[in-house]
N, C-alpha and C positions, 0 to 999 in steps of 0.2 A: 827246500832250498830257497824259493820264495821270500819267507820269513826270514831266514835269515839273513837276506841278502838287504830288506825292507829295515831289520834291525840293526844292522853295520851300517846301512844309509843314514839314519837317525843317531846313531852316535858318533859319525863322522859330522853331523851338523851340530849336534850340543860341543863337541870339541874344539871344534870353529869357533862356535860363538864365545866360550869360553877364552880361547886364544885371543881372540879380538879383544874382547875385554881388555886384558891380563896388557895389553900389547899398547893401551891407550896410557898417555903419562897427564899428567896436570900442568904440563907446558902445553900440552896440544892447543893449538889457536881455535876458537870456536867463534868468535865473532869480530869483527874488527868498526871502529868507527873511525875515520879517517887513516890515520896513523897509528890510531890506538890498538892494543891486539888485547881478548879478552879472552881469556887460558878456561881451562875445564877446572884446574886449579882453583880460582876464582868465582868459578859457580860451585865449583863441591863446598870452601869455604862459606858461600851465602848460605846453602841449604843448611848446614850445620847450625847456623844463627839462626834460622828461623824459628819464630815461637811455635810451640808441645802443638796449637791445633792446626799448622798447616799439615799434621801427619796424615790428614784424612782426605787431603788431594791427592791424587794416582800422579806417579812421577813425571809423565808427561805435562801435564799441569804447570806442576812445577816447575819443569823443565822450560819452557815457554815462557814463563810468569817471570824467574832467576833470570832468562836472556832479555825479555825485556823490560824491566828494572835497570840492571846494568848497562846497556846502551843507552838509556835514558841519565843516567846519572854522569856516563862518559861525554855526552853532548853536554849536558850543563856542565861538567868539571869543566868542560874548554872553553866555554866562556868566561872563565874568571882569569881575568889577566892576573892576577897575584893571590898568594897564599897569604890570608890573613892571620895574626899571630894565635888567636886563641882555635883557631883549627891546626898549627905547629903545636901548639901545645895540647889539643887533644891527641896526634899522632903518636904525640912523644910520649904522651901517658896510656895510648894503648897499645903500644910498642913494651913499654917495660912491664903494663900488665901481662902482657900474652907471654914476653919471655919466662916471666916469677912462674907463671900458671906452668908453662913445659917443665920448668927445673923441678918444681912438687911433683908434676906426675910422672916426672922420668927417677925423681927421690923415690916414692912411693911403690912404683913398679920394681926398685932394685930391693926395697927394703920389706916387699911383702911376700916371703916365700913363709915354707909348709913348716922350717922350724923356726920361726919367727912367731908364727902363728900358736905352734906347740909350746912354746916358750912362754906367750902370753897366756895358752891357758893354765900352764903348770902353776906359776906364779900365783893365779887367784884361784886354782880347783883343786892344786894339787894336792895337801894338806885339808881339804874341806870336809868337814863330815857330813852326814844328814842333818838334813834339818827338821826340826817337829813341824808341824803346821797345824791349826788352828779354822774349825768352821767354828761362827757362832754367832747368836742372837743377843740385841741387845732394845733396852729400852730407856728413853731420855725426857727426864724430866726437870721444872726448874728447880726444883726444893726435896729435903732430905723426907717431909712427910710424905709428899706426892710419891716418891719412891717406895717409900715403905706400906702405903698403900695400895700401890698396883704388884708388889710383890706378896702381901698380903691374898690377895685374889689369887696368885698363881698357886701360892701356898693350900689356899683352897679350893683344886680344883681348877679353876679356867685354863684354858691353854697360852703358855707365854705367849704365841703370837697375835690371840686375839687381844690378849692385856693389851701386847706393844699398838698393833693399829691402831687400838682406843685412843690411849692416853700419849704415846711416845709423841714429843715434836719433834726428832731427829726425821732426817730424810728418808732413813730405812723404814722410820712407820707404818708405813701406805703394803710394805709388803710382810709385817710380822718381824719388821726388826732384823732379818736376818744381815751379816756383813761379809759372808762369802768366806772365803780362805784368805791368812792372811801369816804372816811369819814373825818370830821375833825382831822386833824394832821396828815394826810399820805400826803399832798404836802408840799412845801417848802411858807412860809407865804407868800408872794406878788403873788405868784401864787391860795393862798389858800382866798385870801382877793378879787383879780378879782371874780374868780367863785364865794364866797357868793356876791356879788355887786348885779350878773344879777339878770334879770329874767328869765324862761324859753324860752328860741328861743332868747333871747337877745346875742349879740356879744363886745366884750369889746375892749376901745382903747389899742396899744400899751403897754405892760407889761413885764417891765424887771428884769429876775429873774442873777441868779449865771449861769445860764445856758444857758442864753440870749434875745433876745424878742418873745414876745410871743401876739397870740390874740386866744382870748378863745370866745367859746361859750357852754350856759349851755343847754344841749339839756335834761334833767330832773331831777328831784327832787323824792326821798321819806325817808320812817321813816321809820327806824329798829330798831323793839324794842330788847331787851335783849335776847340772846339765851336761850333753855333750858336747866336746868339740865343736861337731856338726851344728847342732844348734846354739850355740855359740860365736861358730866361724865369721858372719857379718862384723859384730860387735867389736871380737880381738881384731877382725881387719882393721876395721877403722882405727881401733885402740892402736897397734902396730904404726899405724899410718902418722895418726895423729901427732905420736911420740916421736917419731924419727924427723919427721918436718918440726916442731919445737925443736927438737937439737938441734937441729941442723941449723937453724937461724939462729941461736943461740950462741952457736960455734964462730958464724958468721959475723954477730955482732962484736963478740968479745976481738976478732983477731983484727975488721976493720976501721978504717978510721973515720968515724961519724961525729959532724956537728950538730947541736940543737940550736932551735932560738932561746934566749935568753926571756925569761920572763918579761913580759912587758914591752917586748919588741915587738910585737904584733897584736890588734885587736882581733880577738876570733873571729867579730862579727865582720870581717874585710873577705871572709868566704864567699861571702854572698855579694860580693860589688864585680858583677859584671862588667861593671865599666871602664875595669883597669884592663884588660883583655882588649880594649878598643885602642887605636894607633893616637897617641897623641897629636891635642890639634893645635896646629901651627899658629 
């Protein structure tokens, strides 16, 4: 009876504190400096800005650090007797930044469900067949004899990859030439037309690409079929995402009524003159 009385005790305090939590708003007033009131609102906003390494101060920390910043920033705000124009105009420009930001992510949240998603992959997998792929070695040389001399050697004997470290200048050299797995239309075509030729363990004559001679050998074949979904799903996310925000501005531009500057009405280089930002002197 004990225990269990020690165990209701302990969940009646985790429920508390979770209540309390739950029960706090982002109006709540946390600090005030005169007249000013500084909301919880206002520090949860700071923490959010903060750069990726304040993660590694414990929130008290932070907590302390967020409060005093802000009072500190609330004392100087009040000694400025006037709002100078290019801080109206940073307001104004991070005012309509923050709003653009909410409408993408409140777009993007409407526009990213499960058949959306399905949708995107049907369109690029759905119709896909396998595909071959490609292990293989190669060796790079600058001239059509040099080639045909270190295939010569293979031809007799040596192992292609000692040939390639010998003589190859390509980067694969150092390791026997090897180029890993690789798929239709990731080489450049006469290199991509040697390697479907072989066979497996087969070595190819002299082949000159834009990057010079070459002698290939295919040391394996297999089939990759189509990814999943699942490993997929980041990708179409974003694909999804990305597509729906272009319309959506798209949409927006065709229906609204927007001016340009006319050529020649402004010098680009006038971005950089801070000095137009200053109140004109009398």
């Amino acid at each position: 009876m004990q225990k269990r009385a020690t165990f209701l005790g302990a969940t009646a305090l985790f429920v508390g504190l979770v209540t309390s939590s739950l029960a706090q708003s982002a109006n709540d007033v946390v600090a005030t400096v005169g007249e000013t009131e500084i909301t919880l609102g206002e520090l949860i906003v700071a923490r959010a800005q903060l750069p990726q390494q304040y993660d590694q101060f414990p929130p008290d920390v932070l907590w302390e650090g967020i409060i005093d910043q802000i009072i500190q920033q609330a004392l100087l705000a009040e000694t400025t007797t006037s709002v100078p124009a290019r801080v109206e105009l940073a307001l104004k420009h991070e005012r309509r930044s923050l709003l653009a930001g909410e409408a993408v992510n409140t777009l993007m949240g409407e526009v990213t469900t499960e058949e959306a998603i399905q949708a995107a992959y049907d369109a690029r997998f759905a119709d896909a067949e396998p595909s071959e792929e490609f292990n293989a070695s190669h060796l790079l040389v600058g001239t059509q004899e040099e080639a045909q001399a270190a295939l010569d050697r293979i031809n007799g004997g040596e192992f292609f990859a000692d040939v390639a470290r010998d003589v190859s200048t390509g980067p694969t050299g150092p390791n026997g030439g090897n180029l890993g797995w690789f798929g239709a239309g990731q080489m450049v075509p006469e290199f991509e037309a040697a390697v479907m030729a072989l066979d497996v363990g087969g070595v190819s004559d002299p082949v000159q690409t834009q990057f010079g001679w070459h002698v290939v050998t295919l040391l394996e074949t297999r089939t990759q079929a189509a990814p999943s979904l699942e490993d997929m799903r980041a990708e179409l996310t974003e694909e999804v995402q990305r597509t729906a925000v272009a319309d959506h501005i798209a949409k927006l531009t065709e229906s609204a009524d927007i001016t340009r500057p006319e050529a020649g009405d402004f010098d680009p280089n006038i971005l950089s003159d801070l000095s137009l930002l200053e109140p004109a002197s009398e």
